[in-house]
C-alpha positions in Angstrom: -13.5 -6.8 -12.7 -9.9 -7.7 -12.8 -8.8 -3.8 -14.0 -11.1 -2.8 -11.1 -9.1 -5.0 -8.6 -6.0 -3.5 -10.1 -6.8 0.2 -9.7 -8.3 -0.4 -5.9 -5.0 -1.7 -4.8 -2.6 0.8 -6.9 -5.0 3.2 -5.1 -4.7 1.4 -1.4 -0.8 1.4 -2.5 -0.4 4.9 -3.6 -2.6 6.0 -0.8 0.2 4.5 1.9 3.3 4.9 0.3 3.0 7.9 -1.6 0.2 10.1 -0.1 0.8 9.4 3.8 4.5 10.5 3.0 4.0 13.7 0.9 1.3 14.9 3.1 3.1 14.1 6.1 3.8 17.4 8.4 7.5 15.5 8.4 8.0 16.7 5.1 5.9 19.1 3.5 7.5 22.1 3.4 9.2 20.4 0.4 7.2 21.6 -1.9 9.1 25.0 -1.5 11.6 23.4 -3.5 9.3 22.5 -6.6 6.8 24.6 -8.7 7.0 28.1 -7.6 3.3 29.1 -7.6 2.5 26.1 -4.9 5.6 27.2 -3.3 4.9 30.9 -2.7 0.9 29.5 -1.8 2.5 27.4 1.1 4.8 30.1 2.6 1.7 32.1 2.1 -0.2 29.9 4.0 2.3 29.7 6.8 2.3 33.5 7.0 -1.5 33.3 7.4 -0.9 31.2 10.5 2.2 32.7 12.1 -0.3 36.4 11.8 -3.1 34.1 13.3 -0.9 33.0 16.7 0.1 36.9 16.8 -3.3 38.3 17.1 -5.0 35.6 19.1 -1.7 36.5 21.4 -2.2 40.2 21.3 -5.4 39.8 22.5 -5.0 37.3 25.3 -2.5 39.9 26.5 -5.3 42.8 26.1 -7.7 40.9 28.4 -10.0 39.1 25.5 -10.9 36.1 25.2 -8.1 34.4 22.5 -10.9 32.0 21.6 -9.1 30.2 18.5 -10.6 27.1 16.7 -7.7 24.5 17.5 -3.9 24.7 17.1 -4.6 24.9 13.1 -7.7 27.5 12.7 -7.6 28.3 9.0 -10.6 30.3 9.2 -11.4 32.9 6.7 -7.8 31.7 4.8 -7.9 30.4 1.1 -5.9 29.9 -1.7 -5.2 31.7 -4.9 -8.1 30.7 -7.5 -6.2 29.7 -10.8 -5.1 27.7 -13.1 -0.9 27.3 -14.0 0.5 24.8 -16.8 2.6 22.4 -14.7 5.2 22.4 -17.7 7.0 19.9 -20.6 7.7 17.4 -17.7 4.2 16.8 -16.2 3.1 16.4 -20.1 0.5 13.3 -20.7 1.2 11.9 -24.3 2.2 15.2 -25.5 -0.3 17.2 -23.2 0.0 19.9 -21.6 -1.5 19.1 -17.4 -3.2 22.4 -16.3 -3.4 22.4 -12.4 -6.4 24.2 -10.4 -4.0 25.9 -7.5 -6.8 25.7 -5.0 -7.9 22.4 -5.0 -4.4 21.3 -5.5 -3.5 23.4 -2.2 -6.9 22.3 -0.3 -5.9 18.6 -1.5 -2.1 18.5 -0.4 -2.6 20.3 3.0 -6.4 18.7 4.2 -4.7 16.7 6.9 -1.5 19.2 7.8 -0.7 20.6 11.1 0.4 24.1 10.6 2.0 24.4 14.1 3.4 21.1 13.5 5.2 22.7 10.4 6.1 25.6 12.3 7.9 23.9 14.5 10.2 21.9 12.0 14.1 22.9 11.6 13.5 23.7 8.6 11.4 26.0 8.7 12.3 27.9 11.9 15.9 27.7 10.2 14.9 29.5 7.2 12.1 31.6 8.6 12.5 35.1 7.7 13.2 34.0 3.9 10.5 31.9 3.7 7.7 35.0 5.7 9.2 37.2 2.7 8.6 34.9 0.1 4.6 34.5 1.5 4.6 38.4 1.9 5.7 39.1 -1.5 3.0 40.8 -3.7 4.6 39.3 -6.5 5.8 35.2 -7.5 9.3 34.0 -6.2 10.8 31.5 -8.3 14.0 30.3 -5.9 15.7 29.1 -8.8 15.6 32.2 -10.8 16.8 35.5 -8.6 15.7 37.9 -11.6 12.1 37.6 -9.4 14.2 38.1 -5.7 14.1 41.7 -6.1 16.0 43.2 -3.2 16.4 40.4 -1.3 18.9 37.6 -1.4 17.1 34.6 -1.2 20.1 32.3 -1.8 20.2 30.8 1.8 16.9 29.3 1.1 17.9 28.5 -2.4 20.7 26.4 -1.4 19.1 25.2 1.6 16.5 23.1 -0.9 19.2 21.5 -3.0 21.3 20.4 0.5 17.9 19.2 2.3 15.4 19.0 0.1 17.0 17.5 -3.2 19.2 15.1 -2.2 16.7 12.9 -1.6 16.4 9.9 -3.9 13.1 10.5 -6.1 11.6 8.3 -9.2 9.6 9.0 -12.0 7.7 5.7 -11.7 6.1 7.3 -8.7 5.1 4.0 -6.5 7.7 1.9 -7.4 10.5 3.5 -5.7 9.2 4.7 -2.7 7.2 1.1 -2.1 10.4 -0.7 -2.9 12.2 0.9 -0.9 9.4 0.7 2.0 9.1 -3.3 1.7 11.0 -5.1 4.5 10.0 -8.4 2.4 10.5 -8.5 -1.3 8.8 -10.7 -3.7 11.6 -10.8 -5.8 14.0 -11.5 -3.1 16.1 -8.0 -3.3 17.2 -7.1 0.2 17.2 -3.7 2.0 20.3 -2.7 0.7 19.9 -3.3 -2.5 17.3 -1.6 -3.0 18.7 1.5 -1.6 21.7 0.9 -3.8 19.2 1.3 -6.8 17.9 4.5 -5.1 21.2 5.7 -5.0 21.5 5.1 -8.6 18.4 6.6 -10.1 19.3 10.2 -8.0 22.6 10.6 -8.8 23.4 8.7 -12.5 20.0 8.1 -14.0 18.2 11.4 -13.2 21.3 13.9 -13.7 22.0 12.2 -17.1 19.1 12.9 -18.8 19.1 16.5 -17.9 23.2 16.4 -19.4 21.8 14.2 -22.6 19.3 17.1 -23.3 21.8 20.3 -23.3 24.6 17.7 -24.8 22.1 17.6 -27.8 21.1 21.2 -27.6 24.9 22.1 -28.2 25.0 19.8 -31.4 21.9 20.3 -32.9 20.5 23.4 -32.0 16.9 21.7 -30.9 15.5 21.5 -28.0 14.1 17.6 -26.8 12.1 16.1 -24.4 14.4 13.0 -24.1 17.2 11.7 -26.0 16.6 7.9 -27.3 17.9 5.0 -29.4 22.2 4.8 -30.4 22.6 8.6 -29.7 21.7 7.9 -26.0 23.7 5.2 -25.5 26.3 7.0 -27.0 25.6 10.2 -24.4 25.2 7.8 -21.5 29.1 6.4 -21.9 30.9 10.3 -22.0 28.7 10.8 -19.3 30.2 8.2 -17.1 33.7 9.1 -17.9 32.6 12.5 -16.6 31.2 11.0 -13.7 33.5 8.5 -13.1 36.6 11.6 -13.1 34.2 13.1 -10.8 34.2 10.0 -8.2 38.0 9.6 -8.0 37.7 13.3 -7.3 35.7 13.0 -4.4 37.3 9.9 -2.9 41.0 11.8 -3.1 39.1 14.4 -0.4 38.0 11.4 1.9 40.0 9.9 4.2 40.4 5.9 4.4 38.2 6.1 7.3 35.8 8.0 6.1 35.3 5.4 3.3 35.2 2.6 5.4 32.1 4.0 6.9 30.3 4.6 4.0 31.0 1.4 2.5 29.6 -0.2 5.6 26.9 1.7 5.6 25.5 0.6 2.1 26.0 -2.7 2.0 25.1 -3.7 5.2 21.8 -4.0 7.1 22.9 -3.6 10.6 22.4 0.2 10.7 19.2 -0.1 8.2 15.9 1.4 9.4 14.1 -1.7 9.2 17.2 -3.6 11.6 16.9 -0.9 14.0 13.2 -1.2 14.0 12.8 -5.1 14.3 15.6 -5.1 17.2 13.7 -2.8 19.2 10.1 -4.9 18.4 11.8 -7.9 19.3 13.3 -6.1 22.8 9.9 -4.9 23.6 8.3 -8.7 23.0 11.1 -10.5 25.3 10.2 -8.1 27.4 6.3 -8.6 27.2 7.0 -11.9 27.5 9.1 -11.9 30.7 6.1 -9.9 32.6 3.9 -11.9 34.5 -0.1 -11.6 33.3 -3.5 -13.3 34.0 -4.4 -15.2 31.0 -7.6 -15.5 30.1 -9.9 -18.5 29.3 -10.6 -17.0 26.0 -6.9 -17.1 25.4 -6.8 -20.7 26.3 -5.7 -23.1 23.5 -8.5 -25.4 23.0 -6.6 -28.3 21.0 -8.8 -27.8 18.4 -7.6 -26.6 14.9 -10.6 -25.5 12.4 -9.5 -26.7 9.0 -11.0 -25.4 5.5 -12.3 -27.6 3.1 -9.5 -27.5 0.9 -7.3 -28.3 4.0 -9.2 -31.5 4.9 -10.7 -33.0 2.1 -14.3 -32.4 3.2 -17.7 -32.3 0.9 -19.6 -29.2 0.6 -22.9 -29.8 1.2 -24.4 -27.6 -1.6 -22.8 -29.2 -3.9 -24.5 -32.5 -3.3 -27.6 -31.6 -6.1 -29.6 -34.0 -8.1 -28.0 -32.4 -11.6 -24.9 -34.2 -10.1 -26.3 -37.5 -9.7 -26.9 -40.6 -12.3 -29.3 -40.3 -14.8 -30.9 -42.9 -12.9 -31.5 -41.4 -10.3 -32.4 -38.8 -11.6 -35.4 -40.4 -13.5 -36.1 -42.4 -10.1 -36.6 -39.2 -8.2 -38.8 -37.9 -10.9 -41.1 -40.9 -10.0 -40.8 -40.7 -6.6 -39.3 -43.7 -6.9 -35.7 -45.1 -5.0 -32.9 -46.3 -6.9 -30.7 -48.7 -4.9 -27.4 -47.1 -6.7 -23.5 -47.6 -5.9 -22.1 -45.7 -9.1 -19.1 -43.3 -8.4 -19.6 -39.4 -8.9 -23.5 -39.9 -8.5 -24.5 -37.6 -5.3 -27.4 -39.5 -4.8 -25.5 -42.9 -4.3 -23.0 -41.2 -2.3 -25.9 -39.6 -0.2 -27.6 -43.0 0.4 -24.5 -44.6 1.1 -23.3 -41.6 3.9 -26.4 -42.2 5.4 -26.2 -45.9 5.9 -22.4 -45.4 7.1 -23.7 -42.8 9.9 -26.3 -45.1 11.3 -29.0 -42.7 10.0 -32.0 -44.9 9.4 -34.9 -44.0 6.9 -38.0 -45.5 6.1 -39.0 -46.5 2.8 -40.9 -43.9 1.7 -38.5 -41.2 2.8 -35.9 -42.7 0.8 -38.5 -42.2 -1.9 -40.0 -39.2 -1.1 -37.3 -37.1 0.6 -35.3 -34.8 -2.0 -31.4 -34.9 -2.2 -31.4 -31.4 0.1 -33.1 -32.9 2.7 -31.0 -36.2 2.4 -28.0 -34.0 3.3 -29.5 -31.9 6.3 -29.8 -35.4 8.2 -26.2 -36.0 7.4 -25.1 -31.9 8.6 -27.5 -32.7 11.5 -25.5 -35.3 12.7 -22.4 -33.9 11.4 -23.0 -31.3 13.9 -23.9 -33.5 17.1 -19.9 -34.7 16.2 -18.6 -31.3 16.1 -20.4 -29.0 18.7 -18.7 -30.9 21.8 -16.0 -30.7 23.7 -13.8 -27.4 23.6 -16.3 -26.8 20.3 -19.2 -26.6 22.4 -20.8 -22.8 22.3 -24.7 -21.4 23.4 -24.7 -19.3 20.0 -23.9 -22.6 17.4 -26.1 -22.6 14.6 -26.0 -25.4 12.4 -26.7 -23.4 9.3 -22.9 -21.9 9.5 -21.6 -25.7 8.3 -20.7 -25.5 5.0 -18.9 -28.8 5.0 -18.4 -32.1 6.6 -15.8 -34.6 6.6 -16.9 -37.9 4.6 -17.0 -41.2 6.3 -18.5 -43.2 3.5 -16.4 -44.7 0.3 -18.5 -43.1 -2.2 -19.1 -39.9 -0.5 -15.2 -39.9 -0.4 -15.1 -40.6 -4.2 -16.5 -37.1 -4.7 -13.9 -35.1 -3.2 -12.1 -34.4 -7.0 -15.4 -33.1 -8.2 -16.2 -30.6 -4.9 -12.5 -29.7 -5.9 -13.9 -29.0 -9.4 -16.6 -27.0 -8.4 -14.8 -24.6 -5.8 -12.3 -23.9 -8.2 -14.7 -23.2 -10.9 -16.2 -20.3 -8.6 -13.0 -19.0 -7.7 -12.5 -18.7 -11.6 -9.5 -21.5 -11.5 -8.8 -23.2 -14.8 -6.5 -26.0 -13.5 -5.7 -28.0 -17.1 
């Protein structure tokens, strides 16, 4: 139950954070900058849609009837039906991950808006690159110009690490991106420090273990998929003189100004996403505030505060049974008999005495005959007659929705530690 639990919230989680983003028609013309079969399948599939608008124009313009179906008609378009190995760094446990191209495709652009897309900078920026990549009859990786052919593709190839890849990314998927999402953080870290950490990861972590591989490539000769134990450690430190050479170079090219700004701009919150965002809520409530309504009588505050049981120390009336009462009892009820009882933790007692304390009179033989469950619906009976009045009061009441009642008896009182027990033995709470 509990792993069950786990995977339905890393799947609410991942769903929000990671899928809403990637999927997003904000961004996903990324994917031109990551495996190039998926890549030349979305410029393909932007192609398809730019040809689309020039018919449906062509024949408005010829006096038919440019019938489309929507601003994204896919129609008769589909993707590539195959299979490609997503490579060493998808690998599960050693595994090679095979992806199927076409539900992968159908999958990451279900909810896109190609005219949405269109309509991006980056794409009308880079347009004619991007139609001849979705034209070609052949694969073009941008990161290797042996497959450009005869055209120079380097404008688009330049434009993906300025735009694309300087965004801060994480192999832990979730964590990163919800992290960095949080405008409250269970472990206290603020806004800035956890794009700080961002920072980090993209520019020291990530780059590093790309160097650490080729470092031990030059020694060895081998090829690895990740270099561990003393010998990273080792790599980590030349790396950071190299980087640290490469920081003193960059700050010798900006000015004190320039520096100033940037320092202000990562560690504090003022110009953060979130500040901006909560300023401009809390503008728009003042505001809400300040205009002049009719309020309801539905909005009305009744002066009345609903409590739970927990809250207010109340009984639960289930759990006022006869297997909770004295043996006694117990072997009184079993001969119809009554047991005049005043023992603590017996539900019987405490049902008798509640009774008395309410003013609820019963004649002999119901105190011998009545069972403990109907004992307790003439104490939720007038339980309700207390708490259906007033600013309470309402036509569709019914008195099976009380749960609980508030205890007016000493002994009733008395068993407020064992409905505690109870309750939290259902919730599965072991409290030693």
């Amino acid at each position: 139950m509990n792993t069950l639990v786990f995977l339905q919230r890393f799947r609410f989680v991942f769903e929000k954070h990671v899928v809403a983003c990637w999927r997003s028609d904000s961004i996903l013309h990324y994917i031109l900058g990551g495996n190039p079969t998926l890549a030349n399948e979305f410029a393909r599939w932007l192609v398809d849609y730019k040809e689309r608008r020039r018919r449906e124009d062509s024949d408005a313009e010829e006096g038919g009837d440019g019938e489309s179906g929507g601003e994204d008609d896919r129609g008769d378009f589909t993707f590539t039906c195959k299979s490609i190995d997503m490579g060493a760094y998808h690998a599960v446990a050693g595994k090679a991950v095979t992806l199927d191209v076409e539900q992968a495709m159908e999958y990451i652009t279900a909810d896109a808006d190609r005219s949405v897309i269109m309509g991006s900078k980056f794409v009308q920026e880079h347009w004619d690159l991007i139609e001849k990549m979705g034209r070609c009859e052949h694969e073009i990786n941008l990161f290797n110009n042996s497959t450009w052919g005869d055209d120079d593709f380097e404008p688009l190839h330049q434009a993906i690490w300025n735009e694309i890849a300087i965004h801060p990314c994480h192999q832990q998927r979730c964590e990163n991106w919800v992290q960095l999402a949080a405008l409250v953080s269970k472990t206290n870290v603020g806004e800035a420090r956890r794009t700080w950490r961002a920072i980090i990861i993209a520019t020291i972590i990530r780059p590093f273990h790309l160097w650490a591989k080729g470092e031990y490539y030059k020694r060895t000769g081998k090829e690895i998929r990740r270099v561990e134990g003393a010998l990273r450690g080792e790599l980590f430190l030349e790396y950071m003189k190299l980087f640290i050479k490469k920081i003193k170079k960059a700050k010798r090219r900006v000015t004190d100004e320039q520096r100033k700004d940037i320092l202000q701009s990562l560690t504090s919150t003022d110009d953060k996403t979130s500040t901006i965002g909560r300023k401009q809520k809390l503008d728009d409530l003042v505001a809400g505030l300040q205009k002049s309504r009719k309020v309801n009588k539905a909005e009305m505050p009744t002066g009345v505060v609903d409590q739970t049981v927990i809250m207010k120390g109340g009984i639960v009336f289930k759990y006022l049974t006869m297997s909770r009462s004295c043996d006694d009892c117990q072997k009184a009820w079993k001969k119809r008999n009554y047991n005049e009882c005043n023992k603590e933790r017996c539900c019987m007692a405490a049902v008798h005495q509640e009774l008395k304390q309410r003013g609820i009179k019963l004649k002999r033989d119901e105190l011998k005959n009545l069972g403990i469950a109907e004992k307790r619906h003439k104490i939720r009976d007038h339980e309700a007659m207390i708490w259906n009045t007033g600013d309470r009061a309402k036509e569709s009441f019914d008195i099976k929705s009380m749960r609980d009642f508030q205890p007016k008896s000493a002994l009733m009182k008395g068993l407020s530690d064992m409905c505690m027990e109870v309750l939290n033995n259902e919730k599965g709470i072991n409290i030693a």
